[in-house]
C-alpha positions as CSV (number, residue, x, y, z in Angstrom):
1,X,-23.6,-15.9,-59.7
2,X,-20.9,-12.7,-59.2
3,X,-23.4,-11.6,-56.1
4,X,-23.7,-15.3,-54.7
5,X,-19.6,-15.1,-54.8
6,X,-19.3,-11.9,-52.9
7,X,-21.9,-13.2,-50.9
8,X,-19.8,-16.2,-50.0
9,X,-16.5,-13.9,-49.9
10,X,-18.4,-11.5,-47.6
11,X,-19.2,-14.6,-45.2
12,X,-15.7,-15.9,-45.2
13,X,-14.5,-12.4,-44.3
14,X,-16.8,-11.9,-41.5
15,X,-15.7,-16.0,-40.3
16,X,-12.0,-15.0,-40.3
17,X,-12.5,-12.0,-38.2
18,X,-14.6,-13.6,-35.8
19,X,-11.9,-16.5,-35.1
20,X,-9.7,-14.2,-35.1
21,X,-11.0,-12.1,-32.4
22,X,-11.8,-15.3,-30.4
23,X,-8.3,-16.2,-30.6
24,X,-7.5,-12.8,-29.5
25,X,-9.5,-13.2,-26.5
26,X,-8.1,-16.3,-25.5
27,X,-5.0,-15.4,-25.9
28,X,-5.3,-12.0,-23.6
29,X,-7.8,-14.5,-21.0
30,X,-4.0,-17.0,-21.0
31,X,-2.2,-13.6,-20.2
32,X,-4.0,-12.2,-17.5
33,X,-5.1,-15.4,-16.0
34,X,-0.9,-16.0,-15.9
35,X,-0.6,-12.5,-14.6
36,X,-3.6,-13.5,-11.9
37,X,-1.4,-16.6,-10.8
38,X,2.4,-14.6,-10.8
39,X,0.4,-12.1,-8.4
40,X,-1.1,-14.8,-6.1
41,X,2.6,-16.8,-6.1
42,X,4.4,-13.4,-5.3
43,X,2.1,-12.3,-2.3
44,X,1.6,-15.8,-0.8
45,X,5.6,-16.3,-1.0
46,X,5.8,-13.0,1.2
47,X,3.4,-14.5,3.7
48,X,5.3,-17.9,3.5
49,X,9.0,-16.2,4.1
50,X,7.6,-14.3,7.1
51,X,6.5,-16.1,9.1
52,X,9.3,-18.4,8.2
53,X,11.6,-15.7,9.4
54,X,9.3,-15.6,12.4
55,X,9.4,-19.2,13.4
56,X,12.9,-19.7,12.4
57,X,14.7,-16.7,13.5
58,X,12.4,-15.8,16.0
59,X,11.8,-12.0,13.9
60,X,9.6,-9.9,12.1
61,X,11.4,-9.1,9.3
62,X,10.0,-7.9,6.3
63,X,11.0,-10.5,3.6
64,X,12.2,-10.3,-0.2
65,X,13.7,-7.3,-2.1
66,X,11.1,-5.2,-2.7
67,X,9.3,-3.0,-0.1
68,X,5.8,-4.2,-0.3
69,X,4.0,-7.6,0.5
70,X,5.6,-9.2,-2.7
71,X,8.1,-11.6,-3.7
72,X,8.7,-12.0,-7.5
73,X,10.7,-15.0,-7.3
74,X,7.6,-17.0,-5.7
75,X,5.4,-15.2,-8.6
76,X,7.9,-17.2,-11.5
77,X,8.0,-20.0,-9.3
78,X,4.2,-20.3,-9.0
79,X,3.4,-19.9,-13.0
80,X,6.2,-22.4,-13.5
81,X,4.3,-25.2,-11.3
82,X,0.9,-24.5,-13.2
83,X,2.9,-24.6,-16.8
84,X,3.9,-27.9,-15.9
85,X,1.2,-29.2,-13.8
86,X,-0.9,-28.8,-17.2
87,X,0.8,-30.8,-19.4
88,X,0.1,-34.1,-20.6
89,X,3.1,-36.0,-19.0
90,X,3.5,-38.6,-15.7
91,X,3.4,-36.7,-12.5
92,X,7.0,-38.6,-11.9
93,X,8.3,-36.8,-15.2
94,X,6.7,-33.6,-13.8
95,X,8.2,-33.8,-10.1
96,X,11.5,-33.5,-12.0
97,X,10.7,-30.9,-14.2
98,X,10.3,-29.2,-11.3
99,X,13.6,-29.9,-9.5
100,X,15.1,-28.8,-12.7
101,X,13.2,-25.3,-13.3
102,X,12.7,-24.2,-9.7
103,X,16.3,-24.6,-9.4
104,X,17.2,-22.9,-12.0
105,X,15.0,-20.1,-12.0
106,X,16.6,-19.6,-8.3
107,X,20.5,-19.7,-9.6
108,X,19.2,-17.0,-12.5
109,X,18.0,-15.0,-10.2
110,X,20.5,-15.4,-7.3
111,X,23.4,-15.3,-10.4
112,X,21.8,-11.9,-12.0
113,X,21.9,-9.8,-8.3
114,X,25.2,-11.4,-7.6
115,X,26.7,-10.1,-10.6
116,X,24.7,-7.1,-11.9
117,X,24.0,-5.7,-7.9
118,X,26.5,-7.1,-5.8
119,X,24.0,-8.8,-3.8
120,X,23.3,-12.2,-2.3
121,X,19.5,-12.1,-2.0
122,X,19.9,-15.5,-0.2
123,X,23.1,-17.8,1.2
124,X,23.5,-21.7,1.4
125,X,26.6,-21.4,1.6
126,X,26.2,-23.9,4.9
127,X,24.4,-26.3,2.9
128,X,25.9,-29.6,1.7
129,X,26.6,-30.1,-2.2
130,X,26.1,-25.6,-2.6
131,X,26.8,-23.8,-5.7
132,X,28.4,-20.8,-5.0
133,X,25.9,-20.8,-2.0
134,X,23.3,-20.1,-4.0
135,X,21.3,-23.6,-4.8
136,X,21.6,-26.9,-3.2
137,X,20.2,-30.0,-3.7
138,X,18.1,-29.9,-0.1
139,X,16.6,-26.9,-1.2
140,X,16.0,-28.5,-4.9
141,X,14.4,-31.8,-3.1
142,X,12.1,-29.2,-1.3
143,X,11.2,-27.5,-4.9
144,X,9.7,-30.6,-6.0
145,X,8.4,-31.7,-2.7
146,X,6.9,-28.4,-2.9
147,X,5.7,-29.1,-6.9
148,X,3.9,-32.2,-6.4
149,X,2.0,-31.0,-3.7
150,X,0.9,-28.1,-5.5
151,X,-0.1,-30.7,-8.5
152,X,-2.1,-32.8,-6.4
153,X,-4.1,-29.9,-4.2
154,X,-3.7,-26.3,-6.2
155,X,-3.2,-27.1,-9.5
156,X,-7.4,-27.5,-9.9
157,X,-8.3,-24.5,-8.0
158,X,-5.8,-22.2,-9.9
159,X,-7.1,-24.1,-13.3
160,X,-10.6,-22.9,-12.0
161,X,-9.1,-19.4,-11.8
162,X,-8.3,-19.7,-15.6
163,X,-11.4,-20.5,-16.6
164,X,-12.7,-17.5,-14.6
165,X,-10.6,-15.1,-16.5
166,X,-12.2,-15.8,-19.7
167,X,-15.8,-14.9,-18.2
168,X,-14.3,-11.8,-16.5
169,X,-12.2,-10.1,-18.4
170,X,-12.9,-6.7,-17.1
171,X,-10.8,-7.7,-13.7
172,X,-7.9,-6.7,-15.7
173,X,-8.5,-3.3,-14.6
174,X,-7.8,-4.5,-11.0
175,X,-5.1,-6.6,-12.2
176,X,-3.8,-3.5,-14.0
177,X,-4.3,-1.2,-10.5
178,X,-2.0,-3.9,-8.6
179,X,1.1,-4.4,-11.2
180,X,0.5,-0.3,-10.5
181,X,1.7,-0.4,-7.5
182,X,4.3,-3.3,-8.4
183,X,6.0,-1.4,-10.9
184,X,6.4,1.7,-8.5
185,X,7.7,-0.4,-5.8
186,X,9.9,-2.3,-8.0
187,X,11.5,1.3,-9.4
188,X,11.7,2.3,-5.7
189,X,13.6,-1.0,-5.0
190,X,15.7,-0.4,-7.5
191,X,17.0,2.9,-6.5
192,X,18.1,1.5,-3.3
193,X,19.9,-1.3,-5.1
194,X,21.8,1.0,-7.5
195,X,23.0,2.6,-4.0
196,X,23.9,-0.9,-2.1
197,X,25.8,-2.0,-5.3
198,X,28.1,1.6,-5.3
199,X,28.8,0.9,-2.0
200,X,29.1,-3.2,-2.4
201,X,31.6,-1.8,-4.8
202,X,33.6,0.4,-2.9
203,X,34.0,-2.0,-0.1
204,X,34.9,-4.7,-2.7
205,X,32.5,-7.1,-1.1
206,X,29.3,-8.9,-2.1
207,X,26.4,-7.5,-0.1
208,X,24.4,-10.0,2.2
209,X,20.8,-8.5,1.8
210,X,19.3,-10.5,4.4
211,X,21.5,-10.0,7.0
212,X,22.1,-6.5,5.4
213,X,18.1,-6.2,6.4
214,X,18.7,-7.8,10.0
215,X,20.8,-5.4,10.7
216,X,19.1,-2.2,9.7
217,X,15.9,-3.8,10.8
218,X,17.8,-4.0,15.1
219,X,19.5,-0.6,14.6
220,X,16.3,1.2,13.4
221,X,14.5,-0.3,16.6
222,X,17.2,1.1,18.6
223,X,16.0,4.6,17.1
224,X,12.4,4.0,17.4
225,X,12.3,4.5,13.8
226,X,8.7,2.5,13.4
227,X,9.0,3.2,9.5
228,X,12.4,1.9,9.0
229,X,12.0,-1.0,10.5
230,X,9.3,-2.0,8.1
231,X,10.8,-0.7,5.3
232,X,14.6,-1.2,6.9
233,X,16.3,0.9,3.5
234,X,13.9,4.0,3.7
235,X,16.3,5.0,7.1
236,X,17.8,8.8,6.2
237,X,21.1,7.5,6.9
238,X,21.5,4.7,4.7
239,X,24.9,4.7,3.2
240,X,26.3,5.3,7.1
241,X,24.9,2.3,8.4
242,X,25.4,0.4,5.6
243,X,29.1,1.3,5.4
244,X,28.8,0.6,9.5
245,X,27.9,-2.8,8.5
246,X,30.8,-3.3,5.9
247,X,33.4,-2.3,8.9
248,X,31.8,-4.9,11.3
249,X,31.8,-8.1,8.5
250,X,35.4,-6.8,8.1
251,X,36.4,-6.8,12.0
252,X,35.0,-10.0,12.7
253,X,36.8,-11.6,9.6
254,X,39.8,-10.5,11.3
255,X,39.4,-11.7,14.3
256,X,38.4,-14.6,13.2
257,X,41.8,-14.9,11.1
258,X,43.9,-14.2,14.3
259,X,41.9,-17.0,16.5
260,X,42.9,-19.3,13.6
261,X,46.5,-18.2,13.8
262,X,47.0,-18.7,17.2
């Protein structure tokens, strides 16, 4: 009877350890399948805003705040569609949900460089109904234009991508090689911000990055700098032009101010 209890005991143990490690599993497949979908949204972002830049602005400018093919914002945005793509809801309720989220995922983020970096990743300042130029609702309409589209023609293919990760879990060494390079990037970007924001700060201004990047981007092509102008903030003399930049917003405003005058 004592053995046919340890027996039993012995069984149970080996049970628990076995769902355990299953739910182990599926939680890390979740993670890196996530990971797999914040990667595809952050490259495919970079595609989208450059040729967007292209088409628009009639540039090549190399999009986004860090250095390589990568936008992050696109990455949370992209997770946040599948999140709420998968549950269990009316795709009506879910078009809002992502009106709501996109937009504010975008004033966080916008809200965060604005304060912490004195930086304005992005301006709608032009727009109708803007908060401090940083969402609007045309842009929010697009969100969840952009949401329910993604519903009804990605959302499949990218659930398919889930249920790859749990068969193939050894990608994650790949996965691991490209957050990598990420990581490095995003420390070099950094660096570079810490510098914009001492400078932002001495000129007491909010820093446009975009135009900031237009900027570098014609003056390094002036210099034949091929480097620089794809990576606009690896030019030598960084805090010149910059500052060069500050003195033009500020001669313009004033002229601008005495036409008004007049």
């Amino acid at each position: 009877m004592t053995q046919s209890k340890s027996l039993t005991a012995a069984q149970d143990l080996n049970l628990k350890n076995t769902l355990t490690a299953l739910m182990n599993m599926k939680i890390y497949s979740i993670i890196i399948g996530y990971l797999i979908l914040f990667a595809i949204g952050g490259m495919c972002g970079w595609i989208l805003e450059l040729f967007f830049r292209r088409i628009v602005h009639k540039k090549w400018i190399n999009p986004g705040f860090l250095n390589g093919p990568f936008i992050p914002l696109y990455g949370f945005g992209v997770v946040i569609l599948y999140f709420i793509s998968d549950l269990s809801i009316a795709w009506y309720y879910k078009a809002i949900l992502f009106l709501v989220l996109l937009t504010l995922i975008e004033y966080i983020a916008g809200i965060i460089f604005i304060k912490g970096m004195h930086i304005k990743l992005w301006d709608y300042s032009s727009r109708w109904g803007n908060i401090q130029g940083i969402i609007c609702p045309l842009f929010s309409i697009i969100w969840a234009v952009i949401g329910v589209a993604f519903l009804f023609t990605l959302y499949q293919p990218f659930k398919n991508i889930f249920i790859w990760t749990e068969n193939n879990l050894s990608f994650s060494f790949f996965l691991g090689i490209i957050y990598g390079i990420l990581f490095i990037d995003f420390c070099i970007s950094m660096k570079v911000s810490v510098r914009l924001r001492s400078l932002s700060k001495k000129a007491q201004e909010v820093l446009p990055f975009e135009k900031l990047k237009e900027y570098l981007t014609a003056e390094n092509k002036k210099r034949k700098e091929f480097i620089s102008r794809v990576i606009p903030f690896s030019t030598e003399d960084l805090n010149e032009k910059v500052n060069s930049y500050f003195s033009q917003l500020k001669d313009k405003a004033k002229d601008l101010k005495d036409k008004l005058s007049k």
